[in-house]
N, C-alpha and C positions, 0 to 999 in steps of 0.2 A: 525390424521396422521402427519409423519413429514413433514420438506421440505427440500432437500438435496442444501444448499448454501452456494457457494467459492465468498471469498473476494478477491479483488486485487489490490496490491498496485502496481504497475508498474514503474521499475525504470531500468539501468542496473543491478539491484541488484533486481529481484520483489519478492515483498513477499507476499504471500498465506495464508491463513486462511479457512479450510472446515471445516463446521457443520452441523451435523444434530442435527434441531434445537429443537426437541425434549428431547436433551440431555444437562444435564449442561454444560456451556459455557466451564468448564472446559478441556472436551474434546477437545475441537476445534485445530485440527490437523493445526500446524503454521512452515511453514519452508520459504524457497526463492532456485529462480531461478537464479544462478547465473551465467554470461559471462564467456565463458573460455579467460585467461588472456591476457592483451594488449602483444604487442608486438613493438619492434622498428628495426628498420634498420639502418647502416651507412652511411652518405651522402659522398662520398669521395669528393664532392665540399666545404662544408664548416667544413668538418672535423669534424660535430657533430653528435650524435644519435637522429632521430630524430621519433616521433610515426609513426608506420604504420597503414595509415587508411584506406589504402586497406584491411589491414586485419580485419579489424572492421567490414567491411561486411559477412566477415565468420561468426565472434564471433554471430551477429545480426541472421543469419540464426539459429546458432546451438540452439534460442532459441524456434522456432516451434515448433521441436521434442519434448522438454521438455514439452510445454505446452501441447500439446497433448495425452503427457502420465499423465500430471496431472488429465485430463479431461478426461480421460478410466479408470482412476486409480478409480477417486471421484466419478464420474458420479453424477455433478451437477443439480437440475434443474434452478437453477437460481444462473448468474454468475454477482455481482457486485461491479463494477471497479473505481477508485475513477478517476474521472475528470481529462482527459491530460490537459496540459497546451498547449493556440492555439501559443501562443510567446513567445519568448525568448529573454532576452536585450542583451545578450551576444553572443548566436548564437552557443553555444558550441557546442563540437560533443557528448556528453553526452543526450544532449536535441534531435538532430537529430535521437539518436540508440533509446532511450527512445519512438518516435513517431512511428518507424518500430515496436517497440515490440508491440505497444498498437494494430497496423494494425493486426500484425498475432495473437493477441488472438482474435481480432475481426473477424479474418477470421474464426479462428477453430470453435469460434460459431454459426456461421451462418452455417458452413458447416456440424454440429452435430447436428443442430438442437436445439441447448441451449439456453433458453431467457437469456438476459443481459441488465443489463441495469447501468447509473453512477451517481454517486454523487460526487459533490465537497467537498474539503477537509474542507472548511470551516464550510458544511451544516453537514457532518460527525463529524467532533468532535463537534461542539453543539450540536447535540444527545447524542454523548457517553459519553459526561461529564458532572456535574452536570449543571444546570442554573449559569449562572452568571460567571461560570469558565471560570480563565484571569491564563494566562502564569504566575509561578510564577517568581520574579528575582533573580536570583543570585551574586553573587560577581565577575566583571568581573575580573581576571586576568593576570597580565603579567606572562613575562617567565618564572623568579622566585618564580612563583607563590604568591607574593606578590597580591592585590587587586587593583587598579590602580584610580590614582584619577586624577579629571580633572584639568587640567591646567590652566585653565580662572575661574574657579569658587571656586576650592579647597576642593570640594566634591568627595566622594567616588562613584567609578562607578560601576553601575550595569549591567547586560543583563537579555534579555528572558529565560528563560529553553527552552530548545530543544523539539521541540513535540514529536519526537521520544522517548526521553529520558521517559517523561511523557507517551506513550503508553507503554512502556514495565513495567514501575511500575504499570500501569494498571491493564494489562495480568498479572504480580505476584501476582496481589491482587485477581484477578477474580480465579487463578491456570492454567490459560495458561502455556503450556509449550514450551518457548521460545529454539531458537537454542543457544548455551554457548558463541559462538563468539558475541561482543558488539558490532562490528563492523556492523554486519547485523542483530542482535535479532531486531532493530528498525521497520525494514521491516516487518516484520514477525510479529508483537507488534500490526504495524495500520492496516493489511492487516486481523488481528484475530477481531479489533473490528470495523473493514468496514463491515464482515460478519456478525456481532453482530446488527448491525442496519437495516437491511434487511427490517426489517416491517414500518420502514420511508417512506411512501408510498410519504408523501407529499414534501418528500427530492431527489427523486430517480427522474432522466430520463430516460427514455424508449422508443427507438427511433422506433421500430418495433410495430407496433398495436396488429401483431398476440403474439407478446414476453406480450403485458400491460395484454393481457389476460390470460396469463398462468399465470403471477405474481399475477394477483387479485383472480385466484383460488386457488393458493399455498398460500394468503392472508385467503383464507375461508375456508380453508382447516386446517390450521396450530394451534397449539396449541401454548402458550408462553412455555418460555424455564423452566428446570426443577428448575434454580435459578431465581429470577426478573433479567428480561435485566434490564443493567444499562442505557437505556436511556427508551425514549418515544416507544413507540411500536409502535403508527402511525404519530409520530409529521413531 
């Protein structure tokens, strides 16, 4: 038998990944949940436009409904969420909308009955990428698109690749089908192979006892997928 499992990547921007896992990865239905758009107001004291974060609290609710319908749409039995973050250095309001969303998917599950359970982002892509896989660098550059070199030293400078960037080539190689806009396919890219590691028993928390046991039966129950997962099956 299969096992019906959503990944999720939670952000203002969260992106989904459902498989049933008896099916090539290729399948794996990948989109996101997007906020309906900021909004600003005029302060007539300092004459500037300035965000409204009252209305941020809307935006944050209209994401309930959405999950909800993701979760009668998919009908999950196992929903796993990659690791919030407990702190923020900055304190942004991004980080703040971010922690209300993770609450209300956590509520919908408890409230349907869906085991869930999280893994950290770091525990997730050492699964889903080879051993040993290191960010590759690329060429950092200025405006001009020129490559920028260091001032003290006189060397050319590098940076990280982007993980997101690195998920969505992924998903292209695996035939994920990502959403067109690059802005968000990233979402949608980690949130496909969050799904895809499901059987990481020894990566996964599971905060409910009655959720570790449904998971360890979808575990014995489950067949591998119809291409080799690209990671460890139980690492």
């Amino acid at each position: 038998m299969s096992a019906r499992i959503l990944g999720l990547d939670v952000s203002t921007c969260t992106g989904y990944g459902f498989w049933i896992s008896d099916r090539d990865v290729s399948s794996i239905d990948a989109g996101v949940i997007e906020l309906p758009a900021a909004k600003t107001y005029f302060d007539p004291r300092t004459k500037e436009e300035k965000h409204d974060y009252s209305w941020d609290d809307w935006r944050v609710a209209q994401v309930g409904p959405k999950i909800l319908k993701l979760l009668q749409r998919t009908k999950p039995e196992f929903v796993l969420i990659e690791e919030r973050l407990r702190f923020s250095k900055t304190g942004d309001n991004s980080f703040a909308m971010t922690q209300a969303i993770h609450g209300a998917i956590l509520s919908h599950c408890c409230t349907m009955g869906i085991a869930f359970g999280t893994i950290y982002s770091q525990s997730w892509r050492s699964a889903a990428y080879p051993d040993g896989f290191k960010q590759p660098l690329l060429p950092a550059l200025d405006r001009n698109g020129k490559q920028k070199v260091n001032k003290e030293t006189g060397k050319l400078e590098f940076k990280k690749k982007d993980w997101g960037d690195i998920a969505v080539e992924k998903c292209e190689e695996l035939g994920v089908q990502l959403p067109p806009q690059k802005s968000i396919a990233h979402n949608a890219a980690e949130a496909a192979l969050i799904a895809m590691v499901w059987r990481c028993k020894n990566r996964i928390s599971i905060p409910a006892s009655r959720d570790q046991a449904k998971y360890k039966a979808l575990l014995e129950r489950s067949p591998r997928a119809a291409r080799p997962e690209p990671m460890g099956a139980a690492a």
